[in-house]
N, C-alpha and C positions, 0 to 999 in steps of 0.2 A: 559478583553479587547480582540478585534480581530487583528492579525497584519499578512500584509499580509507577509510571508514569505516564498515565492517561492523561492523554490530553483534549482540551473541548473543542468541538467542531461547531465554527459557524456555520447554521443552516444554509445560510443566504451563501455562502461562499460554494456550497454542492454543484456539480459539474451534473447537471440534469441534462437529459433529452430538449434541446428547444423545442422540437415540436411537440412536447408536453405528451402525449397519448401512444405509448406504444405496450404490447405486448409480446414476449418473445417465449419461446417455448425450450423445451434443450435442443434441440437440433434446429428451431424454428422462431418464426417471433410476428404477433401481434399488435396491434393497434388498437388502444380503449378508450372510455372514453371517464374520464373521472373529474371530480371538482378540483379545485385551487388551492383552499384556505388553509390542508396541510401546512406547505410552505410558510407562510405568514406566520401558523399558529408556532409552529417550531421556530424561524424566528423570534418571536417576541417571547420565547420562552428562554433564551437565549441571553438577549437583551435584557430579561430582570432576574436571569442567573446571574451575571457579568455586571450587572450595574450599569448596563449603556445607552446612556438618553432616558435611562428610567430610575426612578429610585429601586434599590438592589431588594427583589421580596422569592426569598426561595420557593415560597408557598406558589405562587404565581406560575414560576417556571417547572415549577414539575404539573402544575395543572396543563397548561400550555403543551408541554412536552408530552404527557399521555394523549392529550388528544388530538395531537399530530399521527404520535405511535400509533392510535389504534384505525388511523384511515393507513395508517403503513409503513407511513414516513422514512426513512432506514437512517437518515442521521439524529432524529429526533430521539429514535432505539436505541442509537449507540451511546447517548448522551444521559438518557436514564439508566442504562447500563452501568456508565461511569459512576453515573450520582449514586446508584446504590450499590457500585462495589465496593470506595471508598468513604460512604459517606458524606455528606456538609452542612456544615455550620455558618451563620450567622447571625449574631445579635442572642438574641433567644430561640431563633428558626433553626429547627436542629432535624436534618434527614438522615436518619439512623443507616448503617451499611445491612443491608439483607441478601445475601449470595442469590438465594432461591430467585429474586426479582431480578439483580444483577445478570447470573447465569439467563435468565428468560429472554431481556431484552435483548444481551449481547446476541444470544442464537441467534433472535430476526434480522439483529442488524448485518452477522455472520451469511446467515441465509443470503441476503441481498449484496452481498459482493463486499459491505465495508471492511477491506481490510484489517484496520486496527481494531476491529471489532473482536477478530481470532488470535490477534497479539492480547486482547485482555481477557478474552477468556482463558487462555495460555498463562495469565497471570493468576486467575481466579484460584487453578485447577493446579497450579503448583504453591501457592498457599494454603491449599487446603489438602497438596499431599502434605506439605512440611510440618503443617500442626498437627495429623492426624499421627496415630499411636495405634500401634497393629493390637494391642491390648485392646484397643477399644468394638475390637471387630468383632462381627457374629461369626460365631464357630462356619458355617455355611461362606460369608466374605472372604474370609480367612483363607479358607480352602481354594475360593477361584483365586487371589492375589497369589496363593506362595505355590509356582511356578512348577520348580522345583523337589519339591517335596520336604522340605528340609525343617518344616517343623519353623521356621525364620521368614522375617518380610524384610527384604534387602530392597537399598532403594530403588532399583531396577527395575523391580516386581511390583513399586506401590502404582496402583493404578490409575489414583489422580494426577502423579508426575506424566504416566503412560500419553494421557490426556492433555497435560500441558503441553509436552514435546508434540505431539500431532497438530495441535491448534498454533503453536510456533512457529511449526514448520509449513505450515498452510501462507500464515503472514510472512515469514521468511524467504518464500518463492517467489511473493511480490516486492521484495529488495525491501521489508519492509528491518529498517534498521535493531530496534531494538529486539526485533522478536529475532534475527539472526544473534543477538549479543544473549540472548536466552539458549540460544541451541548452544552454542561455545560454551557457555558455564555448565548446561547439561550435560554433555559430552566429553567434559573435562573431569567432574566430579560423578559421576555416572548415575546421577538422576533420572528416572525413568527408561533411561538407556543403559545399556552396558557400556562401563565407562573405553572413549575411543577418544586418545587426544590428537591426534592426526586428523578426526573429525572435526574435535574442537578449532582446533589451527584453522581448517578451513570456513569452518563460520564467523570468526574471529574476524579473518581477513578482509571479508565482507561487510562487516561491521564498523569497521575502522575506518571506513569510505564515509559514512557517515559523522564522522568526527565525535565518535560517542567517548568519552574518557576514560571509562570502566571498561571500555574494547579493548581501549589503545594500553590500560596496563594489563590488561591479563593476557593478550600477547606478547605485550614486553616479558613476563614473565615466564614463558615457552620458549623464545628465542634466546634466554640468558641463561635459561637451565636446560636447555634443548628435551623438550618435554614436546613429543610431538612433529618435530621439527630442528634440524640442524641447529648445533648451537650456534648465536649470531651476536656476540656484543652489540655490533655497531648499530645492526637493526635493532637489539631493544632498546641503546642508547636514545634514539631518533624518535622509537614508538613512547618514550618515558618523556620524551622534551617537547614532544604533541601533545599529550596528554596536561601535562605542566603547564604548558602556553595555555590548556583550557581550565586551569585552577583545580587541575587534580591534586591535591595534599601528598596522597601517596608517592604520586609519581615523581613530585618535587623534593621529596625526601629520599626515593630510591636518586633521582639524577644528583644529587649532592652527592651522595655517599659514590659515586663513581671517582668526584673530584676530592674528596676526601682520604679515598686509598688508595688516589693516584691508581685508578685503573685507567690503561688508554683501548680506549673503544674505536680507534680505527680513525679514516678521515672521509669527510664528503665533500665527494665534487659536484658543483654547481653549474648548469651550463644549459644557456637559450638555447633551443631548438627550432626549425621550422616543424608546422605541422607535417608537412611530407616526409619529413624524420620521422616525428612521432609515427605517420602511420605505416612506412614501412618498417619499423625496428620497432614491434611491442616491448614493453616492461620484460615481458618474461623471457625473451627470446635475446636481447641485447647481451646479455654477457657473455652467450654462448657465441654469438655472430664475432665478440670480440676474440676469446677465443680461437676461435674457427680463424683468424685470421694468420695465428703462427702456434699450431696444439702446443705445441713441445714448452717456448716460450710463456708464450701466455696463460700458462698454466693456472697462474699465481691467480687468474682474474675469475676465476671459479667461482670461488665467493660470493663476488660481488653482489651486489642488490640492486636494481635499476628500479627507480620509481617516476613517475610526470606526474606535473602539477600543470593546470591550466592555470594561464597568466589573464587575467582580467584586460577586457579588454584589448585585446589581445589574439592572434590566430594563433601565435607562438605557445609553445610549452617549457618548462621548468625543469629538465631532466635532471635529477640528484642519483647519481651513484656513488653507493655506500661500499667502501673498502677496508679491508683489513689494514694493520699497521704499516706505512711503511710503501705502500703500493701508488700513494696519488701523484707520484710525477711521471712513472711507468705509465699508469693510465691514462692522461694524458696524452701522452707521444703515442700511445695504442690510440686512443679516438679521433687521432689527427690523420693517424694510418687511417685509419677506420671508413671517415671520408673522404679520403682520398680516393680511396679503392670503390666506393659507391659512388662516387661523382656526386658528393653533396657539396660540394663547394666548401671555402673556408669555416670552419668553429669559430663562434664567438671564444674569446680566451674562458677556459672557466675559474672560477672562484674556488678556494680549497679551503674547509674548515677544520682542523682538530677537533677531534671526539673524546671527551674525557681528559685523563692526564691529570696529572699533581697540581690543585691547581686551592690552596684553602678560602681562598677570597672568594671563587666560582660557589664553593659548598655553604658555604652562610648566605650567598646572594639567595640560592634555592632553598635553604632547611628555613630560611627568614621568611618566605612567603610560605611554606607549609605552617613554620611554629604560628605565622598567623591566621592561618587555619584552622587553630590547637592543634596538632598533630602530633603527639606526647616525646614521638622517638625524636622529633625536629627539633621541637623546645629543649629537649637537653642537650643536644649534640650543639644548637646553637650557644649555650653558656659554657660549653667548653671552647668552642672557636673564638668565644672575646677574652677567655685565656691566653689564648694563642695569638692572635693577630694583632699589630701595631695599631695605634689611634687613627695611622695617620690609611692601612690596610682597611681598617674597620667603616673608616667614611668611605672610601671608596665603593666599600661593599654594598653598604646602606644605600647608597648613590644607585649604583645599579639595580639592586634590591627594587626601588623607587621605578625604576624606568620598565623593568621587566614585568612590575605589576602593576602598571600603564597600560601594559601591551596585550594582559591577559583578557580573551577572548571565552567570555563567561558562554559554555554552551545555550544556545537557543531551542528553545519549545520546536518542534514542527510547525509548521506552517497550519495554522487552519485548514486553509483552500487547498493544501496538498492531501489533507488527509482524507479530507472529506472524497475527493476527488481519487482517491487509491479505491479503485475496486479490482476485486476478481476476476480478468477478460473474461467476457462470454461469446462464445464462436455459433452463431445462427447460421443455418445453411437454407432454412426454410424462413417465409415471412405469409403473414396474414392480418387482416383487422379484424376488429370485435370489438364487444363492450359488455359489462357489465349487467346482468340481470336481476342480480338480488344483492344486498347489501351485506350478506355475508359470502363472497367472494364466488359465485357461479357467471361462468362466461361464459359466451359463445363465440364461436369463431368461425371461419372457415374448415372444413373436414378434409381436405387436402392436407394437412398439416399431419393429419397421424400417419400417413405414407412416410415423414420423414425421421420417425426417431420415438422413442417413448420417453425423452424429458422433455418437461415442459418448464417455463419460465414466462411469467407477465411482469411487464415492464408498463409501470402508468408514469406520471412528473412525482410522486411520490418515494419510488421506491422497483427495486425489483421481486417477483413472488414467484418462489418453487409453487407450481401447478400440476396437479394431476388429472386427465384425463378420464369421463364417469362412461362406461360401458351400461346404458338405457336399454332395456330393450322396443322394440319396433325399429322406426327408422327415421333418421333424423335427416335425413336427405341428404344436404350438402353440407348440412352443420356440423361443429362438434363443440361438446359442452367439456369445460375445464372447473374445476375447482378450486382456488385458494384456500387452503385451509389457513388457522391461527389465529382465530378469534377476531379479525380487524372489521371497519365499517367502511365498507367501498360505496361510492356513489352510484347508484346505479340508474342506467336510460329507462325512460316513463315511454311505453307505448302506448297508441290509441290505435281503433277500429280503422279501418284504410276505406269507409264505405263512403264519406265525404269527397271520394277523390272523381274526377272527371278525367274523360279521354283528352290528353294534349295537354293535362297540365305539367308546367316545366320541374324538373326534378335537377337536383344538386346532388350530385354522388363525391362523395371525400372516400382519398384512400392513401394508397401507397403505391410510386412504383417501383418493381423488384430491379435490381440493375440484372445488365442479361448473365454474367456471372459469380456468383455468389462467393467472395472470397472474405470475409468480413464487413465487406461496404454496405452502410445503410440505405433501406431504400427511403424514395424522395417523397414529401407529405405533395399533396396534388392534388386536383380534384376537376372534375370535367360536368358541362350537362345537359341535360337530354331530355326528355319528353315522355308522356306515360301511351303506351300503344295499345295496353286492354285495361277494363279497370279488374277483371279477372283473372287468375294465378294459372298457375298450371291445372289442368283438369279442372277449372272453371272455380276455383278455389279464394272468393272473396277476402281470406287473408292478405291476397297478395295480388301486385299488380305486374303487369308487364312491359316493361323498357321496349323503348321504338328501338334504341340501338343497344347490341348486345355490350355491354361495357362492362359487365360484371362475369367471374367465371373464372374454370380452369384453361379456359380454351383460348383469351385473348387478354392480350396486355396492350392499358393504357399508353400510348403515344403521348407526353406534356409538351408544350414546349415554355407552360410557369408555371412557376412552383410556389408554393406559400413561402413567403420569408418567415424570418426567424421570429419574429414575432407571433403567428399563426393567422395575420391579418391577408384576405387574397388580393394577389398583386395583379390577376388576369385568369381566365378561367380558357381552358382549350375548345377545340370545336370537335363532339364525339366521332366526326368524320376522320380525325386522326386515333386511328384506331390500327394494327395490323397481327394477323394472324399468326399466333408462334407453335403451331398443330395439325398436320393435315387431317389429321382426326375429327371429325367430330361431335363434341360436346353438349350437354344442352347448357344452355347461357342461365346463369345464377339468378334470382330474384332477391328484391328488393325489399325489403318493409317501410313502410311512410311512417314515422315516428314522430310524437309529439317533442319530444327535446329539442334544446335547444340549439344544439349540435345539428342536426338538420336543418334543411329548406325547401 
């Protein structure tokens, strides 16, 4: 099944830029210059969604929240997104679900890398294939949807599934769990896809890593019907008893009913490993290595399933291999071989568990925790087992009953600060600074930047923005002008006239610098200064003044040897005589403007 399970992201918790001001473009990235109170606003909108440190007022928190969203914010987006996919309620405060708003926010937040942002658009857009009714279509719809021709809308062909699965799979690249638990049920039941359960298997797999419940049975359920994948008792027995330790109903109904028809699921061996096991003998590759060690004999060990568990605390790992009936003392004496022959030194002894088996006191300990789930098939199967079992079988079972759901391990939320912190990598190969010249999102930058790509991307403390680059005609010299579009309200730098300025007064230049090569590494916030050597521009151009030392340009890169810390407070300013030339070309050296913000000096 799909469920939607948006979860809320603290602001405060976002994984921003320390150095608060940058711009990136698609192939490149800038430096801007924007205000603060985003963050705050989206915080405290947060804080009286949640009721924390404040009395709980919805009203509040979506006030707060829009006006984060519309300087940009991208978690403050994802979070009205939530609020109006699902709706919420409190007291009399009632925020109705509206898709159109939902769908709006999530894009931006989408747009700006928040992963879980395309895992709920992925939910939106297959809620709204499932309720949609091809009756309902315009003869014209109709036509683009059915594929085919066939006169029929099969679910393959519905176009909002088409849209869930793409937006799934965007969040499912970045290991994002439930949106791989979404591709597995599409893939399975061939929602927007053509149905592929060999696909499914594989997103499933993935999902399970996650400890998701509805993963762990709906592979159980593949591996026991071999749907997909080799049939495998022992592995759904194990995927049914993970799931169950996490208070799955189903799973603890299905793991009963193994002990109930006396099905034996094989046995697992348990056994510490050092790390240097784990990493030269992966999971997938150990049965074979066993195997491989006598074909003809060890034939039997085919089967098997090698899994690790990292041990807390611990370098050690948890190695459980799952075998069919009958093979765990075989295996054994094969793993002893095993390292022998690799020079691992002695195995810790391993542990052996029976899987399944005739066992009626196992099957009531398990359908006792589903029937108190209600779980209908549980509840009756339990009033036949107090038929059947002794007073004295019965306590025992209740006893265990008791201790196993002790130990159950109710799934956990995501993490806020994880989620917030999942973005879409962005690969810069180019860097520049800029800022802001109008409040509905025009920037300048450096003009060196369109040499390297035509996407663009800005990056303020706010948020990340697809940017487009505006072809002006004349000539912008060194500049290039960008655009954000989507209605937001950027802060933008206040210029003043440069005619106040005198020969030798001192100048503060902030920038960035580029590392020498560009492999993802960000460049370093920095800043040097210098002195003014004409109070005239180029060609006598009172706009603009000109630097005693060339510090600015395509022609030379800043030498630091401090850098602003993380705070943006300057810990030491360099001497522009550290300066060195990376061009035997040359350049004319870039100009300045004396700006009234406060960002300057």
């Amino acid at each position: 099944m799909l469920r939607n399970s948006a979860q809320k992201i603290d602001p405060g918790d976002a994984d921003y830029d320390a150095s608060g001001h940058s711009l990136s473009y698609g192939y490149g990235r800038v430096d801007a210059f924007a205000a603060v109170p985003a963050m705050a606003q989206a915080s405290l909108a947060y804080l009286y969604e949640t009721g924390q440190g404040v009395s709980r007022d919805l009203d509040k928190a979506l006030e707060y929240y829009q006006l984060a969203a519309k300087q940009g914010h991208a978690v403050a987006q994802y979070n009205l997104g939530r609020i109006y996919q699902t709706g919420l309620t409190h007291g009399l405060q009632v925020i109705r679900p509206d898709a159109q708003k939902a769908e709006q926010f999530l894009q931006r937040a989408a747009a700006q890398g928040i992963v879980a942002a395309y895992h709920q658009l992925g939910v939106l857009y297959y809620t709204l294939g499932m309720q949609i009714k091809p009756a309902e279509l315009k003869p014209e719809e109709f036509a683009r949807w059915d594929k085919n021709k066939d006169k029929n809308i099969s679910p393959d062909e519905n176009l909002f599934l088409q849209d869930a699965h793409d937006h799934f799979l965007l969040a499912a690249k970045q290991d994002h769990g439930l949106a791989q638990h979404a591709l597995g049920v599409m893939y399975l039941q061939g929602q927007g896809v053509a149905a592929k359960p060999e696909t499914s298997a594989h997103w499933l797999e993935k999902a399970v890593k996650h400890k998701l419940p509805d993963s762990l049975y709906n592979l159980a359920q593949l591996f026991e019907n071999g749907i997909g994948v080799r049939p495998n008792l022992t592995r759904a027995f194990t995927l049914y008893r993970d799931a169950a330790r996490l208070g799955h109903a189903p799973s603890q109904y299905n793991l009963g009913l193994f002990y109930y028809q006396g099905r034996d699921a094989g046995a697992q061996l348990s056994l510490q490993v050092s790390e240097e096991f784990h990493d030269k003998h992966p999971a997938k590759t150990l049965p074979g290595e066993l195997v491989q060690l006598n074909p003809e004999e060890n034939a039997i060990l085919a089967d098997a399933v090698a899994l690790y568990h990292p041990l807390p605390g611990s370098k050690d790992w948890m190695l459980e291999l799952l075998l069919p009936a009958g093979q765990e003392r075989f295996a054994k004496a094969v793993l002893i071989e095993f390292a022998s022959a690799n020079s691992l030194g002695k195995l810790n002894e391993p542990k052996v568990e029976q899987l399944g088996g005739n066992d009626a006191t196992q099957a009531y300990v398990w359908w006792k925790l589903a029937a108190d789930r209600r779980h209908q098939a549980a509840i009756t199967g339990l009033e036949l087992l107090k038929r059947i079992l002794t007073p004295d079988q019965l306590k025992v079972a209740e006893t265990q009953a008791a201790i196993e759901k002790s130990r159950i391990e109710a799934p956990k939320a995501p993490n806020p600060m994880v989620q917030a912190q999942a973005k879409v990598p962005f690969q810069a190969t180019d860097w520049s600074t800029g800022f802001f010249v109008s409040e509905d999102g025009y920037v300048i930058t450096g003009k060196h930047l369109i040499r390297s790509g035509t996407r663009f991307q800005v990056v303020t403390e706010n948020g990340a923005f697809p940017a487009r680059a505006l072809n002006l005609p004349g000539d912008l010299d060194q500049f290039l002008l960008l655009k954000v579009d989507g209605g937001y309200k950027f802060h933008a730098l206040s210029f003043s006239a440069s005619h106040i300025t005198r020969r030798r007064d001192p100048v503060q230049v902030l920038g960035y610098q580029l590392p020498e090569i560009i492999q993802g590494t960000l460049p370093r916030a920095a800043q040097a200064n210098t002195r003014i050597l004409s109070v005239l521009g180029a060609q006598a151009d009172p706009r603009f003044f000109t630097l005693q030392k060339p510090v600015l340009g395509d022609q030379l890169v800043l030498k630091f040897t401090k850098y602003l810390d993380d705070r943006q407070s300057v810990v030491a300013t360099a001497n522009v005589s550290d300066l060195r030339e990376v061009r035997s070309e040359e350049r004319r050296v870039g100009k300045e403007c004396r700006s009234r913000g406060s960002q300057w000096r």
